[in-house]
Every structure is written in C-alpha cells, then in structure tokens.
C-alpha positions as CSV (number, residue, x, y, z in Angstrom):
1,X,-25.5,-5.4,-1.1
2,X,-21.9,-6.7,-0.2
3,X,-19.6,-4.5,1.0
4,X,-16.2,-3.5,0.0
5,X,-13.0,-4.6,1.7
6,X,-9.5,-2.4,1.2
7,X,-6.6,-1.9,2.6
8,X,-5.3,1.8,3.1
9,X,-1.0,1.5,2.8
10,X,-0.3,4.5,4.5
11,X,3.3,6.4,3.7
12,X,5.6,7.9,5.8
13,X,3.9,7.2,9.3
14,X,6.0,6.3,12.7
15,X,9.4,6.0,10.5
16,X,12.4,8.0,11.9
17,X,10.6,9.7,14.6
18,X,8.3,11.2,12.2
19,X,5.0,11.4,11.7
20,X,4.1,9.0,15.3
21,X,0.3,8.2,15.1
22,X,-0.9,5.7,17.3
23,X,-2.5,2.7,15.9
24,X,-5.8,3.2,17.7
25,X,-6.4,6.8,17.0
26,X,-5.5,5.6,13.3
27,X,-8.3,3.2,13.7
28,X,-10.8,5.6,15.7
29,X,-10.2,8.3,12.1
30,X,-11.3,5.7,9.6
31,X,-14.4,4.9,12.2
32,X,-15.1,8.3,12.2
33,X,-15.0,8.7,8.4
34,X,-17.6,6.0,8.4
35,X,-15.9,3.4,7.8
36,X,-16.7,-0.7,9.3
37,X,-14.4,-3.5,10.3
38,X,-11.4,-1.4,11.0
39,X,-8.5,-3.2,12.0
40,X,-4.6,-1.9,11.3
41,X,-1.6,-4.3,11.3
42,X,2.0,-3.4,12.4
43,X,2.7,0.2,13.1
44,X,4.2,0.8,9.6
45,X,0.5,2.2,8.7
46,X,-1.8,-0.5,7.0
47,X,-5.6,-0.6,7.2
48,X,-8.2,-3.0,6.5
49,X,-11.3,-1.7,6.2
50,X,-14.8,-2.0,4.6
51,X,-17.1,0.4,2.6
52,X,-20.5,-0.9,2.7
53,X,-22.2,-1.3,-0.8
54,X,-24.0,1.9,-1.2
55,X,-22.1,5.0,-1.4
56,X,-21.2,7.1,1.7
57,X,-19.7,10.4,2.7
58,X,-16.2,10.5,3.7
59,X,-14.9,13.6,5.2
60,X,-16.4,15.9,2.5
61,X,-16.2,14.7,-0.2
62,X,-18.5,11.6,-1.0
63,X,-17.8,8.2,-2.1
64,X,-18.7,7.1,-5.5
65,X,-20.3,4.6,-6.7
66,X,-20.3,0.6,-4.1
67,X,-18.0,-1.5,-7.1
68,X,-14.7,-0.6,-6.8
69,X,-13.8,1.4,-10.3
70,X,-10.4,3.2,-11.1
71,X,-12.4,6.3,-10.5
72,X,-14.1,5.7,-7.4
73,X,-10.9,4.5,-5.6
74,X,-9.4,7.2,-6.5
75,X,-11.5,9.8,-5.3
76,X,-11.7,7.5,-2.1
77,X,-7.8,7.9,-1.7
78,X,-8.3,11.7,-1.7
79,X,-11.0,12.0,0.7
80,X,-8.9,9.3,3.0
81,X,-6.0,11.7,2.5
82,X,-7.6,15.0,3.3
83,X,-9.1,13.5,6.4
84,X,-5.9,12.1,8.2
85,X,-3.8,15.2,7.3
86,X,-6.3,17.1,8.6
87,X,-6.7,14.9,11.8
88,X,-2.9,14.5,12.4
89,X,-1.2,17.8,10.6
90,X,1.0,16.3,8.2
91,X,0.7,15.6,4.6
92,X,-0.6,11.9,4.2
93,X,-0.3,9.8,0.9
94,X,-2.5,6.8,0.8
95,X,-2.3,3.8,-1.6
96,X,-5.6,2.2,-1.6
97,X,-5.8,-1.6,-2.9
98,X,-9.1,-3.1,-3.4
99,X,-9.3,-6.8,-1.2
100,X,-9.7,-8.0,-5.3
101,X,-6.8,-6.0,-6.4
102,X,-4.4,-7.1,-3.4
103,X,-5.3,-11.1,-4.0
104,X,-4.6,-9.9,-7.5
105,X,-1.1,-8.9,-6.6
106,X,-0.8,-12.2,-4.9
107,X,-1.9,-14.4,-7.4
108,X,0.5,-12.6,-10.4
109,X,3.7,-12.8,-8.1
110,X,6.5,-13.7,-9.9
111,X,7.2,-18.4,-9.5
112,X,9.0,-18.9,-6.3
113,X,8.8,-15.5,-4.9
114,X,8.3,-15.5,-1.2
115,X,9.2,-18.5,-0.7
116,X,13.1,-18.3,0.3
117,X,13.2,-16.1,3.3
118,X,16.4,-17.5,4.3
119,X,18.3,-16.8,0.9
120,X,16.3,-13.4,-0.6
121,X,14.4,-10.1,1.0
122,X,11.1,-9.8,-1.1
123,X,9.1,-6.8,-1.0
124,X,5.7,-5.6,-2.9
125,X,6.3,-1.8,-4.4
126,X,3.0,0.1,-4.4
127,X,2.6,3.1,-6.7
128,X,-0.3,6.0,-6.5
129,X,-1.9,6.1,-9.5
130,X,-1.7,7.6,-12.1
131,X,1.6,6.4,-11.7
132,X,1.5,2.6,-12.8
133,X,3.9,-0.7,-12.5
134,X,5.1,-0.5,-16.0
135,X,5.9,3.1,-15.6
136,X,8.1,2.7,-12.6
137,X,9.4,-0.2,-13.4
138,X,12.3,1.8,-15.6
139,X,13.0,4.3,-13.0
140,X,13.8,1.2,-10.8
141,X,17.8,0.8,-10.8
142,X,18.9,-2.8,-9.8
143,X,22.2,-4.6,-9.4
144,X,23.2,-7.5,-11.5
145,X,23.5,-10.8,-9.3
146,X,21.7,-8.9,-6.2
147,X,18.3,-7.6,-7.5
148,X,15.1,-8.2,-9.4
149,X,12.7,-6.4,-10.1
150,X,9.7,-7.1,-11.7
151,X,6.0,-4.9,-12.8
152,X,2.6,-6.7,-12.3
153,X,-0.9,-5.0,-13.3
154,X,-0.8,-3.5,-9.7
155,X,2.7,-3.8,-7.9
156,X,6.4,-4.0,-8.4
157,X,7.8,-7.0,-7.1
158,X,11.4,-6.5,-5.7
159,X,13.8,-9.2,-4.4
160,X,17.1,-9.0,-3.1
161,X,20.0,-11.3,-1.8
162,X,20.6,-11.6,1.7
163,X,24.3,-12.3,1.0
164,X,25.0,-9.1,-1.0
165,X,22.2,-6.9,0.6
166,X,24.4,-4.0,1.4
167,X,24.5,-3.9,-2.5
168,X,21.2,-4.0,-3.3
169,X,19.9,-0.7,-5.7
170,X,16.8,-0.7,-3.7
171,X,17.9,2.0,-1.1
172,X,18.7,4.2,-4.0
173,X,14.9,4.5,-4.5
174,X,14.9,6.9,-1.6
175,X,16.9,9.4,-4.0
176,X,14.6,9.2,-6.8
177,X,11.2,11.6,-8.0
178,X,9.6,8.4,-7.7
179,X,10.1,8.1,-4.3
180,X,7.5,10.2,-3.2
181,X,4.7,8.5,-5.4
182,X,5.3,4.8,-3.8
183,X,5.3,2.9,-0.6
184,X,6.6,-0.7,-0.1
185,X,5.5,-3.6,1.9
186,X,7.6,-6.6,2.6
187,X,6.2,-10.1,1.2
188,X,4.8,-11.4,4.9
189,X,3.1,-8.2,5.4
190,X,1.1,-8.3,2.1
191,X,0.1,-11.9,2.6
192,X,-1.2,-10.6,6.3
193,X,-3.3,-8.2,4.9
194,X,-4.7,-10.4,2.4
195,X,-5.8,-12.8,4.6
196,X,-7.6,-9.7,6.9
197,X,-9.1,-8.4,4.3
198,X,-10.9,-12.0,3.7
C-alpha cells in the first residue's frame, strides 16, 4: 500500500532564543515515533515525513486509519504534539498538511502570487483546525495599498509591499487570539517542502 507523505509545520521553535531544538534531534523524535523518510528544512521547524499505509502507533496514541481523513490527521497532530513536548519540555503546536493538501495550497494560490519577489513579501498562513481559512480570514487586519490577504480551502495567502513593509498589518497578527492557532511560511519555503514531499 503506498504510503503517506506530510509535512509537520512546527510553531514557535528556535525563534527569539526560545524553544532551540536542533534539527537532528528533531529528526531522530519523528524516527523514533516511527516515522520513514524524515528530512526537516531550515531551522524554522518543518518536517517531511511519511506514514506508511497501514496504521501505526505513534507515541501512545495510534494512528488511524493509512488515507489521510480530517479525522485521522488530526488525531496524528495530537499524538505528534504530545510526543515532542514531552521530548523537549515545551508546549508544541503542530500543523500537519497532507503532501495532497500542501500541492493543494499550491495549485489554489491566488494569479501571480509568488512570482514578484523583488516588488511583494508573500507568505502562506497555516491555521490548526478546527480553525479554518474562511474563519480567519476576518480576524486578519490589512492596510489599503500594502496588504492582501486572501483564504483558500487550506491556507491564507498574505502579500505585502516591499516599499511600504513597515506598514504592513501583518505584524499586528502577533497581538491577536488568533495568533496562537496559526503558523506562517514564506512563499519559497512552501514550494520547498512541496517539492520534498514528492
């Protein structure tokens, strides 16, 4: 049976001094969970890894059934979770994309975007369900003439001027409730991990 690919979006990891795991003993945790084909990119917490097809004990808890569901990934997420923070002592949030789910976020980005790095920042908001795009979307404050934001099915796409960065309402995300339910990955980091994950 093929196997399941995802990528684990870590928050919070080796960002102000805090929370400083290595990138191989974050590798050497999802082997030991039982996880295959580990690989992490950039120290900012992202990890490609695959779930062979039947189902498989993770930490305590056990994975559900091999094609992908809501559910499953889900429960996934919270044996993933209970594992680090119990590995490295600190409360981990994980955001875990399917490799369909992630190509998905590719494919339903917004015409053009990505493609001017030299005029516009572009970055890929992730929210932990049950929280969904459309739901943070209007908790999203931008500025007129600096900022977009948009909701796909799995990801908020943000883009900002270079020019007027400083302006930019994204930063104010940092302030919000909703805050602690996301993590964000710039454009060339998503593409990355897409290509990994094939």
């Amino acid at each position: 049976m093929a196997e399941e690919r995802y990528v684990a979006l870590l928050r919070g990891i080796n960002v102000g001094g805090k929370n400083i795991i290595a990138m191989a003993d974050l590798r050497a945790s999802f082997e030991a969970m039982g996880f295959a084909r580990v690989q992490t990119y950039i120290q900012s917490g992202n990890v490609v890894f695959s779930l062979p097809g039947k189902a498989r004990k993770v930490g305590s808890g056990k994975v559900g059934p091999s094609k992908a569901t809501p559910k499953s990934t889900a429960k996934l997420s919270l044996s993933i979770e209970a594992a680090l923070s119990d590995t490295f002592a600190y409360t981990a949030l994980v955001v875990l994309v399917s490799a369909r789910d992630l190509a998905a976020v590719v494919a339903q980005a917004p015409p053009g975007f990505g493609t001017q790095a030299d005029k516009y920042r572009y970055d890929v908001i992730f929210p932990k369900p049950p929280v969904t795009p459309a739901l943070a979307l209007p908790q999203l404050s931008t500025k007129p003439g600096v900022d977009v934001a948009l909701a796909g099915d799995h990801a908020l796409y943000f883009r900002r001027l270079i020019a007027k960065a400083t302006q930019s309402r994204l930063s104010k995300l940092t302030q919000l409730p909703l805050y602690q339910t996301v993590t964000i990955r710039n454009w060339n980091t998503i593409t990355r991990l897409l290509a990994l994950l094939k």
